[in-house]
C-alpha positions in Angstrom: -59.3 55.3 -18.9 -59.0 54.4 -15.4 -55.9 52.1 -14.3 -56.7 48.6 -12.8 -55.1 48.5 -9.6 -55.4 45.1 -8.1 -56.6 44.4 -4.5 -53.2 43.7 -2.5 -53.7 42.2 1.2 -52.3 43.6 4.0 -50.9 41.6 7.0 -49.3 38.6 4.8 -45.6 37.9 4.7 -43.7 38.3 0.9 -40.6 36.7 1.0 -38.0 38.3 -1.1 -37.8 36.5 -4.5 -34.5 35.3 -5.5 -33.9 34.1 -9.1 -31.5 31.0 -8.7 -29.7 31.5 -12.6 -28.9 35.3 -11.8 -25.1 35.2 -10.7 -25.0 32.7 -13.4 -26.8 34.7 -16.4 -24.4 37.5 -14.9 -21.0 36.0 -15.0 -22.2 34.2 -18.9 -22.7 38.3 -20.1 -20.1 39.3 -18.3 -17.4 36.9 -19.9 -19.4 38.0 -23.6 -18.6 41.2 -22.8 -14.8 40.6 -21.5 -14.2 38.7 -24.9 -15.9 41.5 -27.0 -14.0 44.0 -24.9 -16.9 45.4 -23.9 -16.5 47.9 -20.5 -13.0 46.4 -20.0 -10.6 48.6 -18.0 -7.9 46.6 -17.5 -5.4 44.8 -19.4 -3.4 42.1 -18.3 0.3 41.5 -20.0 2.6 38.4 -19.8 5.2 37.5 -22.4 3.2 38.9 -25.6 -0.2 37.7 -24.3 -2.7 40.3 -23.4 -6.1 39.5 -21.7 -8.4 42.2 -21.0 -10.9 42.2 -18.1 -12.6 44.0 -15.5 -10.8 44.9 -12.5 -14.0 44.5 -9.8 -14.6 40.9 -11.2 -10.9 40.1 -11.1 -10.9 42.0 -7.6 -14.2 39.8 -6.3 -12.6 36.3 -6.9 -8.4 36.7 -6.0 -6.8 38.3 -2.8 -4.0 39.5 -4.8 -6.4 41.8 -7.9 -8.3 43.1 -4.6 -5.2 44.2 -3.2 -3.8 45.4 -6.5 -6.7 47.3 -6.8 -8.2 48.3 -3.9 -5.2 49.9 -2.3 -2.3 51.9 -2.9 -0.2 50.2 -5.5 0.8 52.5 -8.3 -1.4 49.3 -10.4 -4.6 50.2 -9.2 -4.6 53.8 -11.4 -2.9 51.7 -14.7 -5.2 50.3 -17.6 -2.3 48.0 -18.7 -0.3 45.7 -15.8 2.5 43.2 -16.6 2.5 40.3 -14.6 5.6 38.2 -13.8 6.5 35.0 -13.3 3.0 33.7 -14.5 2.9 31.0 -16.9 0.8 33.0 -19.7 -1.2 29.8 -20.5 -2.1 29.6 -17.0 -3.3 33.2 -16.9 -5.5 32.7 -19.4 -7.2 29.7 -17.7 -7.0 31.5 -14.6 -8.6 34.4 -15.8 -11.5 31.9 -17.7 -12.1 30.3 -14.4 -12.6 33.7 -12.6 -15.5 34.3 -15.2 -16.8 30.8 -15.4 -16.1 28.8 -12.2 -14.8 26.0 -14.9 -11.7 24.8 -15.4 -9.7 21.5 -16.5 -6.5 20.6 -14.5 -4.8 18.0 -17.0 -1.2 16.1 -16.9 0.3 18.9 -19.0 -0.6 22.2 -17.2 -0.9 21.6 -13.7 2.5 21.8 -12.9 2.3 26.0 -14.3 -1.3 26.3 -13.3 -0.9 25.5 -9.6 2.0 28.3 -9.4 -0.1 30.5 -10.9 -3.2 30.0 -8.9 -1.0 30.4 -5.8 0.4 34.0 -6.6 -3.3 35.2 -7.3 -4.4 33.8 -4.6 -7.3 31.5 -6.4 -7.3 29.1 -3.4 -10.5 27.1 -5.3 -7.9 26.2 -8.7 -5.2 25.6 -6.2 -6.9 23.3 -3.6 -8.0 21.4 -7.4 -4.8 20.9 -8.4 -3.9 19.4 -5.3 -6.7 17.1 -5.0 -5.6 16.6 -9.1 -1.9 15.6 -7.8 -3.0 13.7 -4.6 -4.8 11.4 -7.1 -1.9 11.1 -9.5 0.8 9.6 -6.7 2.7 6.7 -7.8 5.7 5.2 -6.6 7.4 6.6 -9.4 6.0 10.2 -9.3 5.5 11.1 -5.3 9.2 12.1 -4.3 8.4 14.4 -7.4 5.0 15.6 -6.1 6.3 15.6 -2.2 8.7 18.4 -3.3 6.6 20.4 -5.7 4.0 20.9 -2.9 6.9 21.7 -0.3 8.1 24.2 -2.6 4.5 26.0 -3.5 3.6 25.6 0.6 0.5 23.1 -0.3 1.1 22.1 3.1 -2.1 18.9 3.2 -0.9 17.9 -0.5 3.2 17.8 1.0 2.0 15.7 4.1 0.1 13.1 2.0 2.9 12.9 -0.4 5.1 12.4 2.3 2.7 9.7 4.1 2.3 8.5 0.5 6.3 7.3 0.3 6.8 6.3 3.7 3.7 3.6 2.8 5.1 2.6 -0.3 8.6 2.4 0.4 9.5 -0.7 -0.7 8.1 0.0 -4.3 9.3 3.8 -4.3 13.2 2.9 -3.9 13.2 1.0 -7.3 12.3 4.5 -9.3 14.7 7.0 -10.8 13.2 9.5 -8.2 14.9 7.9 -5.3 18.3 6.9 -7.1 18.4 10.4 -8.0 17.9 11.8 -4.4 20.3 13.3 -2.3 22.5 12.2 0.2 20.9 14.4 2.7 17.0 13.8 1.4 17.8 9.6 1.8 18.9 10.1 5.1 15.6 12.1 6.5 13.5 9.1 4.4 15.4 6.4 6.5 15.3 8.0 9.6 11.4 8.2 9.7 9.9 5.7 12.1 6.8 5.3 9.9 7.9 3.7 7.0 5.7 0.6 6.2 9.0 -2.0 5.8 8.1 -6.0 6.3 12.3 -6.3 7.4 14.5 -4.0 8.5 16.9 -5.6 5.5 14.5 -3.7 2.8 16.3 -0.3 4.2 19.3 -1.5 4.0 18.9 -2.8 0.4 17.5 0.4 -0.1 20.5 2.4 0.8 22.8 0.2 -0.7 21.2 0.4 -4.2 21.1 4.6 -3.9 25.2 4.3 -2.8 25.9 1.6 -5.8 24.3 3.6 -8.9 27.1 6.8 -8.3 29.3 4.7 -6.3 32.7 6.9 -7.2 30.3 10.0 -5.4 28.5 8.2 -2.8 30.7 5.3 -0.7 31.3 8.8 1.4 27.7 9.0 2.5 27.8 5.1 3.4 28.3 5.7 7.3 26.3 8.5 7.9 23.2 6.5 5.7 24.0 3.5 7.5 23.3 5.3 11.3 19.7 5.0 10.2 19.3 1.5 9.1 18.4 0.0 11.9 20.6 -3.1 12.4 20.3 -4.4 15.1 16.7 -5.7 13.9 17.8 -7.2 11.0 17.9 -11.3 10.7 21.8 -12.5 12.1 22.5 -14.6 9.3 21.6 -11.4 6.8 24.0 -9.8 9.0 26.9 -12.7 9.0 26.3 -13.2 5.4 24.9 -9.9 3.6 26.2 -7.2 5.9 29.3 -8.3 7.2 30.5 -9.7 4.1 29.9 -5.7 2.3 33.0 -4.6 1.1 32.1 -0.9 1.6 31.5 -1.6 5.0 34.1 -3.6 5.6 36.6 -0.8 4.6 34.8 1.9 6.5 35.6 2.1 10.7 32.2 3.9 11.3 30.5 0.9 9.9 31.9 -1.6 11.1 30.8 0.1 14.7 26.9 0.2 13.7 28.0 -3.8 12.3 29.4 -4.7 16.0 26.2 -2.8 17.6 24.0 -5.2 15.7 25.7 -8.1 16.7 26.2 -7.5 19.9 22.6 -7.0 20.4 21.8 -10.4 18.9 23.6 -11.9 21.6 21.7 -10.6 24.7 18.6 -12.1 26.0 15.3 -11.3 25.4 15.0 -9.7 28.7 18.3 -8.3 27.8 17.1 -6.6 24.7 14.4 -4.7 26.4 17.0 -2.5 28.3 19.5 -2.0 25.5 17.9 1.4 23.9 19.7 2.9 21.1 17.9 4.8 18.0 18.4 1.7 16.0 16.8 -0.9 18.2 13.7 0.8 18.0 11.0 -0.7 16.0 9.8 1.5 13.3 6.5 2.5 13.8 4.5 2.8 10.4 1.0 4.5 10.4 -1.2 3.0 8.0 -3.2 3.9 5.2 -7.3 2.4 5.8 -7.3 -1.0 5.0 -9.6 -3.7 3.6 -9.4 -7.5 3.9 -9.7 -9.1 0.3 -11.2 -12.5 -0.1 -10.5 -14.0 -3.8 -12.3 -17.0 -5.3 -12.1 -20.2 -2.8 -14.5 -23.6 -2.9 -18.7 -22.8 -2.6 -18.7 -25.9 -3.3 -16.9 -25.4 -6.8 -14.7 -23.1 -7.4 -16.3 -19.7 -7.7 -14.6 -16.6 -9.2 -15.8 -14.1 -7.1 -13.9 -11.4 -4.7 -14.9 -9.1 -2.2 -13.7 -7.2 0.5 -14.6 -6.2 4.0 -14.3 -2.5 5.2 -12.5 -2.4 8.7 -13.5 1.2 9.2 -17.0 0.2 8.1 -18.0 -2.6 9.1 -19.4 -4.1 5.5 -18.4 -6.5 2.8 -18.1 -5.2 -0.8 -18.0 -6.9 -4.3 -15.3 -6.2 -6.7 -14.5 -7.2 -10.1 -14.7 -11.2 -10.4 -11.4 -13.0 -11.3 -10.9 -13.7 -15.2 -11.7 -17.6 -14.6 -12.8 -20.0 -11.7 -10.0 -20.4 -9.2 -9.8 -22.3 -5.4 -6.7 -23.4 -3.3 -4.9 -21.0 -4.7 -2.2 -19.3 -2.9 -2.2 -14.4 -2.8 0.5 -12.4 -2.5 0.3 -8.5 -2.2 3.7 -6.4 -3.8 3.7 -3.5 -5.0 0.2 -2.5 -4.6 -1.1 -4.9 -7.3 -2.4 -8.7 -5.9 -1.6 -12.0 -7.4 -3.4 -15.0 -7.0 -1.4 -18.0 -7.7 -1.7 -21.1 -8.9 -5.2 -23.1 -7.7 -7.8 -25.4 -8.7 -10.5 -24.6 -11.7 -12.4 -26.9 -11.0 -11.1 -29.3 -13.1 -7.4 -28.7 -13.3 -4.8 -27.8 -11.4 -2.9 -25.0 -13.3 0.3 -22.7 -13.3 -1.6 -19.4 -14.4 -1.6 -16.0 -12.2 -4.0 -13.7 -11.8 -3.0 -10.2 -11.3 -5.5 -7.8 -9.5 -4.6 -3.7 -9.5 -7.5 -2.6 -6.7 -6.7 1.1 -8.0 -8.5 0.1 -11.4 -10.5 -2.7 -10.1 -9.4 -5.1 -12.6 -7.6 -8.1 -13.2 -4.4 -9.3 -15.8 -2.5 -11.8 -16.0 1.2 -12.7 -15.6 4.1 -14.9 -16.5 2.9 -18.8 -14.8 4.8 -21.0 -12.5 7.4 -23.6 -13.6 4.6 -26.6 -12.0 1.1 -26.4 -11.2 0.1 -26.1 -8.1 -2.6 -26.1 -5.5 -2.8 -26.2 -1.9 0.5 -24.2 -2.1 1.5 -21.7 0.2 2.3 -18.3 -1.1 4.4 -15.4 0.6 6.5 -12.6 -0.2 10.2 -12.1 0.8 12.6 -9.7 -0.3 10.6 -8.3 -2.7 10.3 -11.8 -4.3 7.2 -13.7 -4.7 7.2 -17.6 -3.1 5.6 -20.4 -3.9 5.9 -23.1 -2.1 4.5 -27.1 -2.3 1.2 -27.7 -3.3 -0.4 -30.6 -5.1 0.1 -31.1 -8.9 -2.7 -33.2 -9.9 -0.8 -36.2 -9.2 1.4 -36.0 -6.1 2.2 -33.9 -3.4 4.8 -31.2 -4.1 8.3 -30.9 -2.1 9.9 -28.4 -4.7 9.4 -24.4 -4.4 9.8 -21.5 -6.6 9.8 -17.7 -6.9 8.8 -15.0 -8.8 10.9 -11.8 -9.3 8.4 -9.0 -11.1 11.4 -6.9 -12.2 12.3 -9.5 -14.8 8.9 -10.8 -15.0 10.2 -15.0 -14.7 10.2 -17.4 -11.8 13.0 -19.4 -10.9 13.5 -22.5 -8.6 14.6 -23.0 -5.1 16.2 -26.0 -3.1 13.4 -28.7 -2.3 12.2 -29.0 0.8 12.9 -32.2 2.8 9.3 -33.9 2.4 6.5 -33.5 0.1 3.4 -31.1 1.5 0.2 -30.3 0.3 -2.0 -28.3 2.1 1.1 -26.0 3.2 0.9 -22.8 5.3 3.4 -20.3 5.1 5.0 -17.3 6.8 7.8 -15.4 6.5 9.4 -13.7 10.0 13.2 -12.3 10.6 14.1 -12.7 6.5 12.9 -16.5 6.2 10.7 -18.3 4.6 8.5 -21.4 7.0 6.7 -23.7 5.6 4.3 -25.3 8.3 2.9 -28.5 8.3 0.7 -29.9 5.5 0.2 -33.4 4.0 3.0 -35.7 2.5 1.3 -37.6 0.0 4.1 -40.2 0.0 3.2 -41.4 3.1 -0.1 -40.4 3.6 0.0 -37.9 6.4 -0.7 -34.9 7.8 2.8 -33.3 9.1 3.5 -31.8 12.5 6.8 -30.8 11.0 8.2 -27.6 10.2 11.0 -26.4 8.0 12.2 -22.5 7.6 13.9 -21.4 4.5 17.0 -18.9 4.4 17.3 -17.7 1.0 21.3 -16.0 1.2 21.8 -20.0 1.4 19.5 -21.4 -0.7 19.1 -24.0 2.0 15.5 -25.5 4.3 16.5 -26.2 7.6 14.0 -28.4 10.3 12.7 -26.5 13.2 10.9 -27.5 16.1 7.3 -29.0 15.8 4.1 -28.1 15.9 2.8 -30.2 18.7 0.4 -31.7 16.6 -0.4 -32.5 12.9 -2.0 -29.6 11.2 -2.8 -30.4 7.3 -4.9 -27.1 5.5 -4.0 -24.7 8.4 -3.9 -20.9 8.3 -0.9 -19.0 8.8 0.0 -15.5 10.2 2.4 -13.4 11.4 2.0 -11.2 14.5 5.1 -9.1 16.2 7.6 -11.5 14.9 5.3 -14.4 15.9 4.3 -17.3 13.6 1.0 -18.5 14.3 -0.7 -21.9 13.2 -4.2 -21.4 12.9 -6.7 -24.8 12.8 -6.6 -27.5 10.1 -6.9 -31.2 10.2 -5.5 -34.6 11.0 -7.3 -37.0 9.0 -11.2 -36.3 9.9 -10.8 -34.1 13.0 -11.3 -30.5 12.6 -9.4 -28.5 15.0 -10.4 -24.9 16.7 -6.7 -24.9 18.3 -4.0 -22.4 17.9 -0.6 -22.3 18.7 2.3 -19.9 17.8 6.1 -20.5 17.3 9.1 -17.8 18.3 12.0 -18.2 16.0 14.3 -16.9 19.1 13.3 -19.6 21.2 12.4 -22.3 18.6 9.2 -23.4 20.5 6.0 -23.7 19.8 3.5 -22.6 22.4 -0.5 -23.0 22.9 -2.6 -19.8 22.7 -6.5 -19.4 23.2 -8.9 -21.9 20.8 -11.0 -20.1 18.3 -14.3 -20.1 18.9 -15.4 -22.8 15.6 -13.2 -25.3 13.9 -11.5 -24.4 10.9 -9.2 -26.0 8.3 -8.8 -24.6 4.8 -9.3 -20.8 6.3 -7.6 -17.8 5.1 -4.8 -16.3 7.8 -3.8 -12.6 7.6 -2.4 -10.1 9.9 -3.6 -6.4 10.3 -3.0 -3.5 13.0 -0.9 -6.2 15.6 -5.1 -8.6 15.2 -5.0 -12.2 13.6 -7.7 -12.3 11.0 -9.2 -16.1 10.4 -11.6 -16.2 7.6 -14.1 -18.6 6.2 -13.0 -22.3 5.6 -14.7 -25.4 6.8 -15.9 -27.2 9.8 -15.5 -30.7 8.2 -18.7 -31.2 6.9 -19.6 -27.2 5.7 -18.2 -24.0 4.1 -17.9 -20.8 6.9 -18.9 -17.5 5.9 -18.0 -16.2 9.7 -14.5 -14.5 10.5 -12.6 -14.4 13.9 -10.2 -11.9 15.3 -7.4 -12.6 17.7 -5.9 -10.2 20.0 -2.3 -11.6 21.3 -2.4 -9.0 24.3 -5.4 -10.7 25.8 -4.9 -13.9 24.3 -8.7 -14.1 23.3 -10.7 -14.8 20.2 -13.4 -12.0 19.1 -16.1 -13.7 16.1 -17.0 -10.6 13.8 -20.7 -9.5 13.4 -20.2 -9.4 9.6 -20.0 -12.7 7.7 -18.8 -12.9 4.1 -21.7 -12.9 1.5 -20.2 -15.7 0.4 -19.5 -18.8 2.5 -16.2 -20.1 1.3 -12.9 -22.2 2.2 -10.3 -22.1 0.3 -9.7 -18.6 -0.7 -7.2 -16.8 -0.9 -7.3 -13.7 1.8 -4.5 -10.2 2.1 -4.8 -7.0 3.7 -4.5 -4.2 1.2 -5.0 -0.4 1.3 -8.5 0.8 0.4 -9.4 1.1 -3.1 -10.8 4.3 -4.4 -13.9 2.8 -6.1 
């Protein structure tokens, strides 16, 4: 019988056929084989743990079996090879992934597993247990993680870590990881010009909570600690009061030097202080992490519970999870990466709840209330401390203030101030606390006044005046500048700016915004003023404005909110990971 032998066309291309499973199907047999023992001609030893395999597969997929193999180690002729210092678990996981491309870094074997993958060379396991650390840094883990990666060369792990605590140093120094530190690691921490410190006063708090939990060991490494805090940039009266009154430093010659510097500095001009250069009248420097602008709840009309955040880097606004219950006029603070909005409106009353908001979770909890209910408070942080200050109860304006220390979870009050005011903005620059005009319900008007807050006294003192009444006005803080952004006298709007410097005591007109605005949120970012939303007196604003102090000019964004809102409560956080 004859053979059919098809027809086959000449002159047409016939790609080469490529089965997409086959390395797949492959590497599946192959591992069937290696745990039958199947064609095996190696064994691998560690501790009591043998794992055989082939030595081209183990060859193909680590730069240390290829050159164990391939050359001419007295290993590449033996069937049985004892491995050292190799976590045996890790091997086995190791060896697993080789076969399978799969593998699960978890909390309790990355910490053998990245060794491992780094003296065989498996650059893919090693690279995901980076990725698998970068994601895990805390405040309380990242001096940890910083280390582990300097000591295993993960050189892009070591410089995040490292970027990582210089970011969150004000959260990282209340961990067992820093108190535990060494003289000489503190010292290269303080003397980086990019940590991310609102006051010069956080490093020196810093320092002296390392030197106070081994004080018998450490009142030695005081003075050469103390060369890095920068001084001379800290507020006089923390100086007088905090500094100068230390006994450790009191005792100590060397100190007491850095001490005079810092006062000495204080009493030159501005002009003055320009010229006089030393490595601790330098302003740090920090580099930030990408940042978003967070707008939570406000008035559209009602209160509304919604959030949502605009991108810098992007351009766009973004949803995220909806506060637990309605809530306007409130007043949002940012420590230690989480975000509290306090006090408010509901709609119907005005309440002493907080709402907590952790962007790395994108969710929202709750926390110990204020002593009074509040609205049209202001709200701002200060020595790790959370202000609140005025406000309107339901009934009258507020002249009383309180705070809120997370470490004990409570808030406690604070001297009054010297007139009731609702409608408050507030700022903190050079340690203290100002509470900017507002409306004194007692005699029914908006205030031009102005009254800053020094919290080693416990005292308000009167500063200069705005030069005219601003009731619902933003505030912000720019390069030690306080600025007073819009709000109202009575029925007129205003679109008017001016900014106050603590060293002068004046209050000076900058560049009008480009719409009226009282009841807007104020927040600095990256040396810009950011004004968002509000109202015009007879509308809510969706738009947002951007000042730059260098040229003194106003900049409207091309982006407006999705929702139009006054109101709200606004802060500048790092980008969550959503």
């Amino acid at each position: 019988m004859d053979t059919v032998r098809p027809k086959i066309l000449s002159g047409r291309e016939h790609p080469a056929f490529k089965h997409p499973q086959h390395a797949h199907k492959a590497f599946d047999l192959l591992n069937h084989m290696r745990r039958s023992g199947l064609l095996c001609d190696v064994t691998l030893k560690v501790d009591s743990i043998e794992i055989p395999a082939h030595k081209n597969i183990l060859a193909s997929c680590s730069q240390y079996f290829y050159a164990m193999f391939t050359g001419e180690m007295t290993e590449s002729k033996l069937d049985c090879i004892t491995l050292q210092e190799i976590d045996p678990k890790a091997l086995a996981l190791l060896v697993d992934f080789i076969y399978t491309s799969e593998i699960h870094v978890t909390e309790e074997n990355v910490q053998t597993l990245l060794p491992a993958a780094n003296i065989l060379q498996i650059t893919e396991v090693r690279d995901a247990c980076c990725e698998f650390l970068q994601a895990q840094l805390h405040p309380s883990n990242c001096l940890g993680i910083c280390d582990f990666a300097d000591i295993h060369a993960c050189a892009d792990l070591h410089n995040h870590a490292q970027t990582y605590i210089e970011q969150h140093f004000t959260e990282v120094v209340h961990y067992d990881e820093f108190l535990s530190l060494s003289a000489e690691r503190v010292s290269k921490l303080i003397l980086s010009d990019r940590l991310t410190v609102t006051a010069e006063e956080q490093v020196y708090e810093a320092v002296m909570s390392w030197v106070h939990h081994d004080l018998h060991r450490r009142q030695e490494d005081l003075e050469s600690l103390l060369e890095h805090v920068r001084l001379p940039l800290m507020a006089q009266d923390y100086i007088v009061q905090r500094v100068e009154e230390e006994p450790l430093i009191k005792g100590n010659s060397r100190c007491k030097d850095f001490l005079i510097e810092a006062m000495k500095y204080h009493l030159l001009k501005v002009d003055q202080k320009a010229m006089y250069k030393t490595p601790r009248t330098q302003p740090r420097n920090p580099i930030g992490l990408p940042k978003v602008l967070l707008v939570v709840g406000g008035q559209a009309p009602k209160a509304i519970r919604s959030v949502e955040c605009y991108d810098f880097s992007e351009d766009k606004w973004y949803q995220l999870a909806e506060m637990p219950s309605r809530r306007c006029r409130c007043g949002l603070a940012v420590l230690n990466g989480l975000v509290y909005a306090v006090g408010g409106f509901n709609g119907s009353l005005r309440v002493r709840s907080i709402d907590v908001y952790d962007p790395v979770s994108d969710t929202w909890n709750s926390c110990p209330s204020m002593e009074a209910r509040r609205s049209t408070l202001g709200v701002a942080v200060l020595n790790g401390l959370i202000f609140a200050v005025g406000g309107f109860d339901g009934s009258t304006g507020l002249d009383t203030a309180e705070y809120f220390d997370p470490r004990i979870g409570e808030w406690k009050t604070i001297a009054s101030m010297s007139v009731r005011r609702s409608s408050v903005g507030v700022g903190v620059v050079g340690g203290m606390l100002y509470a900017v005009g507002g409306y004194d319900g007692a005699s029914r008007q908006c205030l031009s006044s102005v009254e800053c807050y020094n919290p080693l006294s416990d005292l308000w003192m009167t500063v200069c005046e705005m030069s005219c009444r601003r009731s619902g006005a933003g505030v912000g803080v720019v390069d030690g500048l306080l600025y007073a952004v819009g709000g109202h006298d009575g029925p007129l709007v205003r679109k008017s700016v001016e900014v106050f410097n603590p060293e002068t005591n004046c209050w000076s007109q900058v560049a009008d915004m480009h719409t009226c605005r009282r009841n807007a949120g104020v927040v600095a970012n990256g040396g810009y003023l950011y004004v968002v939303g509000g109202d015009d007196g007879s509308s809510n604003l969706g738009s947002v404005e951007m000042f730059d102090p260098q040229t003194n000019s106003w900049t409207l964004l091309n982006c407006s909110m999705m929702t139009k809102r006054s109101y709200a409560g606004v802060a500048v956080i790092e980008k969550p990971t959503l």
